[in-house]
C-alpha positions in Angstrom: 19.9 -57.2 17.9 20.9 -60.9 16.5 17.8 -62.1 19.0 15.6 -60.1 17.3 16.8 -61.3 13.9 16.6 -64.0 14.7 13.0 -64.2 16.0 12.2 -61.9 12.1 13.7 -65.4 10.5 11.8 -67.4 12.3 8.3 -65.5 11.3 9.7 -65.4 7.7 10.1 -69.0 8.3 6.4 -69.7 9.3 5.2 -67.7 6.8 7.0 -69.5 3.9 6.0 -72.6 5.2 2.2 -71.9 5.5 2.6 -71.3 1.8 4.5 -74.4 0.4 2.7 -76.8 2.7 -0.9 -75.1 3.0 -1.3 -72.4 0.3 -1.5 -69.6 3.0 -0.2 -66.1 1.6 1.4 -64.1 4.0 0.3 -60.3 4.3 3.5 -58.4 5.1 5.1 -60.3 2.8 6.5 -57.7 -0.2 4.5 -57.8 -3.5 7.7 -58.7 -5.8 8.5 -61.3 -3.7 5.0 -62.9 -3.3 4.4 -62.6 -7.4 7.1 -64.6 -7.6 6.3 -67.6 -5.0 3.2 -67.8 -7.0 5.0 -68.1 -10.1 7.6 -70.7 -8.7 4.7 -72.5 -6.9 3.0 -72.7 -10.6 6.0 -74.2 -12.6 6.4 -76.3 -9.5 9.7 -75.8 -8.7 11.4 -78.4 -6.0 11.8 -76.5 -2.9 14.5 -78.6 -1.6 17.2 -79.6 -4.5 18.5 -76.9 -7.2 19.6 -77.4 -10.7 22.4 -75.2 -11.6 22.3 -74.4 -15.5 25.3 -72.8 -16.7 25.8 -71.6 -20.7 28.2 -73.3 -22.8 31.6 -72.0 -23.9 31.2 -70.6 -26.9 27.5 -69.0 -25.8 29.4 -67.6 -22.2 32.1 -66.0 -24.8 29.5 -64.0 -26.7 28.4 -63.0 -23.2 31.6 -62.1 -21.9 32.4 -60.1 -25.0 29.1 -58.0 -25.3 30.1 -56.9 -21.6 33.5 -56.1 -22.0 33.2 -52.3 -21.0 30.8 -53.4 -18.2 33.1 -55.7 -16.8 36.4 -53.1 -17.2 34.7 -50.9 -15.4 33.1 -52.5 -12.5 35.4 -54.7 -11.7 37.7 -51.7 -9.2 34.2 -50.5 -7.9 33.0 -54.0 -7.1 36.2 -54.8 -5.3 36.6 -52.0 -3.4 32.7 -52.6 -2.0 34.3 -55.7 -1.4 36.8 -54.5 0.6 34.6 -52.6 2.6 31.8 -55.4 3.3 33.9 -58.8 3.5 33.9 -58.8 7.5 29.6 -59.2 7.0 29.0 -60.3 3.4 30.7 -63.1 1.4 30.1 -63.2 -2.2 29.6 -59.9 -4.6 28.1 -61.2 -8.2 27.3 -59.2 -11.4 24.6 -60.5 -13.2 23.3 -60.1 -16.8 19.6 -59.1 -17.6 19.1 -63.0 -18.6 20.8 -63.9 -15.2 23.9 -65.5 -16.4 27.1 -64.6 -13.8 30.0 -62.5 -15.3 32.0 -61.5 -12.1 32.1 -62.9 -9.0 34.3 -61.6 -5.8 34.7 -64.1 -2.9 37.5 -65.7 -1.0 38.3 -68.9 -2.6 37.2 -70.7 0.4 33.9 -69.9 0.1 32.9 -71.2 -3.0 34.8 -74.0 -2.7 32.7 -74.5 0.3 29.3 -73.9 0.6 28.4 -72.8 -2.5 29.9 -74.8 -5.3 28.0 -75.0 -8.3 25.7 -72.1 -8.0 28.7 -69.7 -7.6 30.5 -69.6 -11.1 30.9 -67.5 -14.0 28.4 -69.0 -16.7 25.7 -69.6 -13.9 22.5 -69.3 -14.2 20.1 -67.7 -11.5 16.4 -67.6 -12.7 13.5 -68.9 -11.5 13.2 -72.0 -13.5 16.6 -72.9 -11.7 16.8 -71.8 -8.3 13.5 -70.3 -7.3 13.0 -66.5 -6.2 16.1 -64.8 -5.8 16.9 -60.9 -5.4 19.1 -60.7 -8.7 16.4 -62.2 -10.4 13.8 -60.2 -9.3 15.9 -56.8 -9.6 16.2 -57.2 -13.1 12.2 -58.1 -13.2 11.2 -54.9 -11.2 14.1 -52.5 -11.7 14.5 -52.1 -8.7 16.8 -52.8 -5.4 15.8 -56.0 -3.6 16.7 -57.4 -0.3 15.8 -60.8 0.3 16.3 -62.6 3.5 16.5 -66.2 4.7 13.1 -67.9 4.4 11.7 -65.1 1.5 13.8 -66.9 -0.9 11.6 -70.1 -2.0 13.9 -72.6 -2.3 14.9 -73.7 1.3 18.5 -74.4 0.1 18.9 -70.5 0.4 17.1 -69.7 3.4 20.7 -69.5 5.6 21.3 -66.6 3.1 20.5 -62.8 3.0 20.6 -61.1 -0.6 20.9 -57.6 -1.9 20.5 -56.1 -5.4 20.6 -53.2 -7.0 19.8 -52.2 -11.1 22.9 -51.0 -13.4 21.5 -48.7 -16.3 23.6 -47.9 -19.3 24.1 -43.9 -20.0 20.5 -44.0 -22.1 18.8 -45.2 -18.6 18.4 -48.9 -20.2 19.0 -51.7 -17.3 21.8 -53.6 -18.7 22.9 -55.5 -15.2 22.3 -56.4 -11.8 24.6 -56.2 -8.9 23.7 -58.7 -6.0 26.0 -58.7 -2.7 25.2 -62.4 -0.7 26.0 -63.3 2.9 24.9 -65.1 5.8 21.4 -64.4 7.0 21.9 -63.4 10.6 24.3 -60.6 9.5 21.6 -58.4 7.7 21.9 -54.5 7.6 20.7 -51.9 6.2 23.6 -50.5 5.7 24.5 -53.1 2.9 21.4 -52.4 0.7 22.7 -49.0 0.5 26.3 -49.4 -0.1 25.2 -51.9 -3.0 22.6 -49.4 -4.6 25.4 -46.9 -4.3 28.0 -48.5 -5.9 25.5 -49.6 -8.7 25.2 -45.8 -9.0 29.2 -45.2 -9.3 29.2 -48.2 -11.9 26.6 -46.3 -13.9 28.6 -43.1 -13.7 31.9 -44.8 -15.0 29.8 -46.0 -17.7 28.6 -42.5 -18.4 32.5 -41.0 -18.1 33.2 -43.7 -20.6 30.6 -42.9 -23.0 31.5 -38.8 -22.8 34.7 -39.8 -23.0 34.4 -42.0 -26.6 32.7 -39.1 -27.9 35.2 -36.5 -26.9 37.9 -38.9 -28.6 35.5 -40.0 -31.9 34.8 -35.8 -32.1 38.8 -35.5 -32.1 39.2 -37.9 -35.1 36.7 -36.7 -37.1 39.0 -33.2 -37.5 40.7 -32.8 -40.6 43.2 -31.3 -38.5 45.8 -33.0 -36.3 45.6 -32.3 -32.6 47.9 -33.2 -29.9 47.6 -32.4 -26.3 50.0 -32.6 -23.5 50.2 -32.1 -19.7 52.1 -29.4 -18.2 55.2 -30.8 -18.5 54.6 -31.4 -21.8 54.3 -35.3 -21.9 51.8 -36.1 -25.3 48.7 -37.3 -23.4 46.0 -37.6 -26.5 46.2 -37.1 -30.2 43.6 -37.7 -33.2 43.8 -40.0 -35.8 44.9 -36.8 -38.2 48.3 -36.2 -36.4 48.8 -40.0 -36.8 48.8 -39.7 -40.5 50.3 -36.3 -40.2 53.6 -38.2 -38.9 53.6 -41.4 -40.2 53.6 -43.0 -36.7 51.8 -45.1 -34.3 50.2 -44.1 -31.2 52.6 -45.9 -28.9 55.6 -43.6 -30.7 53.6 -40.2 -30.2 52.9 -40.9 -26.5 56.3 -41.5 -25.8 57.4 -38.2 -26.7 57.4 -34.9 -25.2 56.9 -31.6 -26.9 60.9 -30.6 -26.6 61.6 -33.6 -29.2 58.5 -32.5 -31.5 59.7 -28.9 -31.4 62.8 -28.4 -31.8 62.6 -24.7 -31.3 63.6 -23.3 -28.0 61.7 -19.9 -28.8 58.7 -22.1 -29.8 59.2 -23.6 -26.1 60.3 -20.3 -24.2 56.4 -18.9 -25.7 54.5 -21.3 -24.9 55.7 -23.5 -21.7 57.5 -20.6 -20.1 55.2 -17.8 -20.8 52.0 -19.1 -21.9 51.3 -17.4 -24.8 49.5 -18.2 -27.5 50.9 -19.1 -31.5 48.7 -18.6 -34.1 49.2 -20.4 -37.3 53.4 -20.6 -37.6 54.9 -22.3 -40.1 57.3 -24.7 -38.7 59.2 -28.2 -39.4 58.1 -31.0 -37.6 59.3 -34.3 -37.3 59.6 -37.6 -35.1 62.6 -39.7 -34.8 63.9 -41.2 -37.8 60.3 -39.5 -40.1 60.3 -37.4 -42.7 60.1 -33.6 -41.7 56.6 -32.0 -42.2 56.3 -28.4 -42.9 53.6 -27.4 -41.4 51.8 -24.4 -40.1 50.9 -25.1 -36.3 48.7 -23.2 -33.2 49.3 -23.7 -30.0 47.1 -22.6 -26.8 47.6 -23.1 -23.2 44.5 -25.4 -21.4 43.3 -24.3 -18.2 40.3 -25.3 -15.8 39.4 -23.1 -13.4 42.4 -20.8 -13.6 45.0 -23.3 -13.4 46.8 -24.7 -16.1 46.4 -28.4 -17.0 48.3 -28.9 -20.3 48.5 -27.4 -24.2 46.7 -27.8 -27.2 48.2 -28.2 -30.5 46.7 -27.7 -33.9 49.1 -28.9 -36.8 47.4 -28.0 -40.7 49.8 -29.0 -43.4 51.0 -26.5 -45.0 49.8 -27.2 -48.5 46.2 -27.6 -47.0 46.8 -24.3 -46.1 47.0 -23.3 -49.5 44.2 -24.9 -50.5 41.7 -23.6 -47.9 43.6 -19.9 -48.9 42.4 -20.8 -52.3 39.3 -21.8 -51.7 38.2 -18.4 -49.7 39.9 -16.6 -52.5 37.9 -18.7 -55.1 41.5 -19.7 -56.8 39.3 -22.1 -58.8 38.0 -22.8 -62.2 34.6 -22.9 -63.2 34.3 -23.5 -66.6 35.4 -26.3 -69.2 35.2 -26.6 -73.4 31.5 -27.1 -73.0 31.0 -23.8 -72.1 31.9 -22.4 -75.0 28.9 -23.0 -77.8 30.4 -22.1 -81.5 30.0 -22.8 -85.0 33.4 -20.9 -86.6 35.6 -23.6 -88.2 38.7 -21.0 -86.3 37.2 -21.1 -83.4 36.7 -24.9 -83.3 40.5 -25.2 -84.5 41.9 -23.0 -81.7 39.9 -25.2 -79.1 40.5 -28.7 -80.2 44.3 -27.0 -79.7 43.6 -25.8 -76.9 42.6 -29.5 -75.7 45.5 -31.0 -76.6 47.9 -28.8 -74.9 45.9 -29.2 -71.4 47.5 -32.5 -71.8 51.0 -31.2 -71.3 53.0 -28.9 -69.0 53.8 -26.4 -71.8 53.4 -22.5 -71.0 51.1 -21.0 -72.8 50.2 -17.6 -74.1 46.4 -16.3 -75.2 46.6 -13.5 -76.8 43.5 -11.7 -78.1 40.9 -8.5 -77.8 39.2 -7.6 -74.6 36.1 -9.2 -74.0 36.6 -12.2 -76.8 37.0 -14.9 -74.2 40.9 -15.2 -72.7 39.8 -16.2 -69.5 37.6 -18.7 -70.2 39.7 -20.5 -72.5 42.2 -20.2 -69.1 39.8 -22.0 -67.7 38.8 -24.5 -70.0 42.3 -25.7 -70.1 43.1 -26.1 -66.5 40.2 -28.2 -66.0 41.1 -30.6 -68.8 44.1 -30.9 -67.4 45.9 -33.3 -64.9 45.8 -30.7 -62.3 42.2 -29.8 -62.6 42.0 -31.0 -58.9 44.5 -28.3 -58.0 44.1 -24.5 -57.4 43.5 -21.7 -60.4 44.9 -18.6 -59.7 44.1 -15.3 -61.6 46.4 -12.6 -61.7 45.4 -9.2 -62.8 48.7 -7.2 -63.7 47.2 -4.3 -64.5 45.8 -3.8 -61.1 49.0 -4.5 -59.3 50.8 -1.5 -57.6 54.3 -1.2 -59.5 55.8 -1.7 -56.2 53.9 -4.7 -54.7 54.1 -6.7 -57.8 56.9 -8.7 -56.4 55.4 -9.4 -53.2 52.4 -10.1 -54.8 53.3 -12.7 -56.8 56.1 -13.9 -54.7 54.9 -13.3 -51.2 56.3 -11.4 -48.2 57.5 -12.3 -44.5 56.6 -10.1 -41.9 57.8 -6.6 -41.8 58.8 -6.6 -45.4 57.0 -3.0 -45.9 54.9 -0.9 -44.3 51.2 -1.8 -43.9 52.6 -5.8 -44.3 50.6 -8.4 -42.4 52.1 -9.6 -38.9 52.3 -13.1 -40.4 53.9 -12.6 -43.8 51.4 -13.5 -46.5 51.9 -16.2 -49.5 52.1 -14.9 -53.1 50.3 -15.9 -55.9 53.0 -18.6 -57.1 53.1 -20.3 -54.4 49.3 -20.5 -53.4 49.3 -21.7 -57.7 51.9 -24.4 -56.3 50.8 -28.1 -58.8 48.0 -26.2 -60.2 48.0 -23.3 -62.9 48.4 -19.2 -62.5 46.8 -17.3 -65.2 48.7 -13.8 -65.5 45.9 -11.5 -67.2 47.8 -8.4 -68.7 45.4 -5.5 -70.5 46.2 -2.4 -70.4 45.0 -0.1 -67.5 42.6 2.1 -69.7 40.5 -1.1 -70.7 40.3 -2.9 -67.7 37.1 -1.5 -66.8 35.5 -2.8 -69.7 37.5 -6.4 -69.0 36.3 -6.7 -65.6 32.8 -5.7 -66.1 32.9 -8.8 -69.0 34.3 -10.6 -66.2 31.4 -9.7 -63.6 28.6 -10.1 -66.5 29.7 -14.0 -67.4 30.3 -14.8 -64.2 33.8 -16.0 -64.0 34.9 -14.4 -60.9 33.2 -16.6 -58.5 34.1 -16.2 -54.4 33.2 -18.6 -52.1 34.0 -17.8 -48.3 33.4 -20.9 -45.9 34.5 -20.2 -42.5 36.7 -23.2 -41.0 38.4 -21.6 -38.6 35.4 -20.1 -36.9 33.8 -24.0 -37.4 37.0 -25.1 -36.0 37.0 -22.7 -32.8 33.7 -23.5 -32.0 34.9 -27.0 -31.5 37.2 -26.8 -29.2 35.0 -24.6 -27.3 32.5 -27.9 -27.3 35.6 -30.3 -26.5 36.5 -27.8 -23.4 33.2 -27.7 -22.3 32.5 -31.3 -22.6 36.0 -31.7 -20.7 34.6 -29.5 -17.5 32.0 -31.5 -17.6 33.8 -34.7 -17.4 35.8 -33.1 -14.7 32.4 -32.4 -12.6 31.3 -36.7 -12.8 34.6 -37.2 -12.0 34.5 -35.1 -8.9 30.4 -37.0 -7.8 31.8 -40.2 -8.5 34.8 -39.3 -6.1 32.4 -37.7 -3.5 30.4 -41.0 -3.7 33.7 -42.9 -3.2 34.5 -40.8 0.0 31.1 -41.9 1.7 31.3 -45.6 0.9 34.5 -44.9 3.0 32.6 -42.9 5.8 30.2 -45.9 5.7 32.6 -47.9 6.5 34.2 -46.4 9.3 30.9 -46.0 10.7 30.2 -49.5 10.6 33.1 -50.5 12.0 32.8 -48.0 15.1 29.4 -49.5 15.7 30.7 -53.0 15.3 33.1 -52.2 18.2 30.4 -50.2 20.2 28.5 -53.8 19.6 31.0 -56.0 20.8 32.6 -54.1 23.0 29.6 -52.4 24.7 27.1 -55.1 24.5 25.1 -52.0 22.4 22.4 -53.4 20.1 23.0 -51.7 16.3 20.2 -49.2 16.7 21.9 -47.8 20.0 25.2 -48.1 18.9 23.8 -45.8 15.4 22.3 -43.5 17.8 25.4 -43.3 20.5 27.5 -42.0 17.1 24.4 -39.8 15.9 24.7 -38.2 19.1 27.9 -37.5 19.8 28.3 -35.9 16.6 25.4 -33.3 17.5 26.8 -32.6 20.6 30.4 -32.0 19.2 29.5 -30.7 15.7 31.9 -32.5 14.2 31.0 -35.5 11.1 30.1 -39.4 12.2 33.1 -40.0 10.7 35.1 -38.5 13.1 33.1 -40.0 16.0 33.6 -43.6 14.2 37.6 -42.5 14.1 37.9 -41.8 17.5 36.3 -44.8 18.5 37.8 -47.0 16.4 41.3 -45.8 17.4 40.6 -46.3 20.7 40.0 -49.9 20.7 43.0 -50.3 18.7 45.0 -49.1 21.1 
């Protein structure tokens, strides 16, 4: 095997002399490579001497910093191909789509050695520097290149044997190039791969990433807070909401467990111990050394694939709670003093009254016919008033069951009566909390004619949004975005676990190699076979043999 290679250098050799000294283009030479002798041999670049260009400080910064995720997130993948390669290869680089050098992983001794100059963060490798080279040219084509000794132009870079592979971002835009470098008599095939595949994995991470800021920027756009722990109920993720929610920072939330958020061992005994679900209970919260929220909160058990990976919390303030209550119930007003359109001097009088106590917090009583306008004037005043911005609750007395006007206007818990809600329900008052209740008291035999005024002008307005149902159908997204992180997690681990099988395999045939005096292809071929014949994975062939020698 390293006669034959070493014969293929020698015709790559030839060939790339023929065309510096004579002009002669080689035929099996490939296409990207050729294109670009042609262009090196027309800006004349020196064949035997390099120039090394490497960007200034301040320019490499802006570099560095425009490829910050890039860099977090190759850097593991890059050194655990490292760790798989360094017995063969020598130098792993990541390269920009300009060429410039962001990572490089080496032993020390290397570039201190042979390399110097050319191997440095900042570096430059384009044409106009260093002749053909793969990184270069895998950018240019989009593409994986292998280059080996004498197909590189400059003659500086002949000892060497180059392989690169295209990173695209998650809109399949080529961002980077990943180029592995080593000595030219210790080519495989086997490297080309392992670099395109791990070019892959980079571009998966960057697509995790990517799901992942958009599962976090969907969480903080909520108008609810939302915390989620693991099964042991450690906090693991929150929104932006539950921040504000409890004054705190994200390294004081994370820190906690949901035992110190709830204090409430039935709240714990429902959830933890038997998994049930809470819908919407008021509770107190607080953190350490905060100010107790009352809130109304729902918790749900999160599972994947039957199994249960944590809990979900929903925490509404309880006053928004209100407000949303008074929106569906349209406990709003409508109408101001504009509305009404008079020339009686009384009529004026009773209004430009009616304007000056908005101003105050004075109770006040309308008294008039039906159908003269009692409600409007209600109206008129509330929205004049400093809490316009707050909810408008009508009251019809007369409609009111003698014995439900107290839980009516004051509200029930649950069980109160029969036929009461499971949940209790809020009365009047308190869904009127800061704002203003109108009490509308006729008598019973004209309240037909009343509400038919009512339904005629339009005052009674409903509005029903749906936020809950908007808010359900989130989390349904969020969950199924989740699963689907879950599924790239699980290829990117699968493409982890054959690097490692490639590997091993290498390594067996190494030994087969060495050992056996097998040339690559046989030693492949020996392993092929014996995993046929045993129906069993290469893998466990390559274990087996490698084992063996070790011992």
């Amino acid at each position: 095997m390293r006669q034959s290679n070493a014969l293929n250098l020698r015709e790559k050799y030839l060939a790339w002399e023929k065309f510096i000294t004579e002009g002669v283009e080689p035929e099996a030479m490939q296409p990207v490579i050729l294109e670009s002798w042609r262009r090196c041999r027309d800006m004349r670049i020196a064949t035997d001497s390099v120039t090394i260009r490497v960007l200034p400080a301040d320019a490499l910064a802006a570099v560095l910093e425009h490829n910050r995720m890039l860099l977090r997130l190759a850097k593991p993948i890059v050194r655990q191909l490292y760790a798989l390669i360094r017995s063969t290869q020598d130098i792993i680089t990541l390269h920009t789509m300009q060429g410039c050098i962001i990572d490089i992983v080496s032993d020390e001794q290397i570039i201190r050695g042979s390399y110097k100059e050319g191997y440095r963060i900042g570096a430059l490798w384009t044409e106009e520097n260093i002749g053909s080279n793969a990184a270069e040219l895998c950018a240019r084509s989009d593409q994986p290149i292998q280059m080996v000794g004498a197909e590189h132009y400059n003659r500086l870079s002949h000892q060497a044997t180059c392989y690169a592979a295209p990173i695209h971002d998650p809109n399949g835009t080529l961002i980077a190039v990943l180029n592995v470098a080593g000595l030219a008599t210790h080519t495989s095939p086997y490297i080309m791969a392992m670099t395109t595949m791990t070019a892959f994995a980079i571009e998966r991470q960057l697509l995790l990433q990517g799901s992942y800021d958009l599962l976090q920027r969907s969480f903080d756009l909520m108008s609810d807070g939302i915390v989620v722990t693991d099964c042991s109920c450690q906090i693991t993720r929150y929104n932006k909401r539950a921040l504000d929610l409890f004054c705190a920072q994200g390294d004081e939330i994370r820190q906690l467990s949901l035992k110190e958020i709830f204090d409430a061992p039935d709240i714990y005994k429902r959830v933890v111990c038997e998994h049930r679900h809470i819908s919407f209970m008021e509770h107190e919260l607080s953190l350490p050394g905060k100010t107790p929220l009352l809130c109304r909160i729902s918790i749900s058990p999160l599972e994947l694939d039957h199994q249960l990976t944590g809990f979900i919390f929903t925490i509404v303030k309880a006053e928004t709670i209100k407000r949303i209550t008074n929106q569906m119930a349209g406990n709003c007003a409508f109408y101001s003093f504009d509305a009404f359109l008079t020339q009686d001097p009384k009529t004026q009088k009773i209004l430009a009254l009616a304007r000056q106590i908005a101003r105050t917090n004075c109770s006040i009583l309308i008294e008039s016919e039906s159908g003269t306008g009692k409600e409007l004037l209600a109206h008129s005043i509330h929205t004049s008033s400093l809490r316009k911005n707050k909810p408008f609750v009508i009251v019809n007395c007369a409609s009111l069951p003698r014995s439900l006007v107290e839980s009516e206007l004051f509200g029930y818990e649950k069980g109160s009566f029969t036929g009461a809600l499971n949940n209790g329900s809020p009365g009047k008052f308190e869904l009127a909390d800061g704002g203003t209740i109108f009490l509308l008291l006729v008598r019973l035999s004209t309240y037909e004619a009343v509400w038919n005024f009512v339904q005629r002008v339009g005052i009674c307005v409903m509005s029903w949004p749906a936020p809950q149902e908007v808010f359900r159908q989130t989390l349904r997204n969020l969950l199924l975005l989740k699963k689907s992180l879950r599924a790239m997690q699980e290829k990117t681990d699968q493409l982890q676990s054959q690097l490692q099988d490639m590997k091993r395999i290498q390594k067996a045939k190494s030994l087969l190699m060495n050992q056996l005096g097998m040339s690559e292809a046989d030693a492949h071929r020996w392993i092929e076979k014996a995993a046929m014949d045993r129906c069993v994975k290469k893998r466990e062939i390559a274990e087996t043999i490698i084992r063996m020698y070790e011992l």
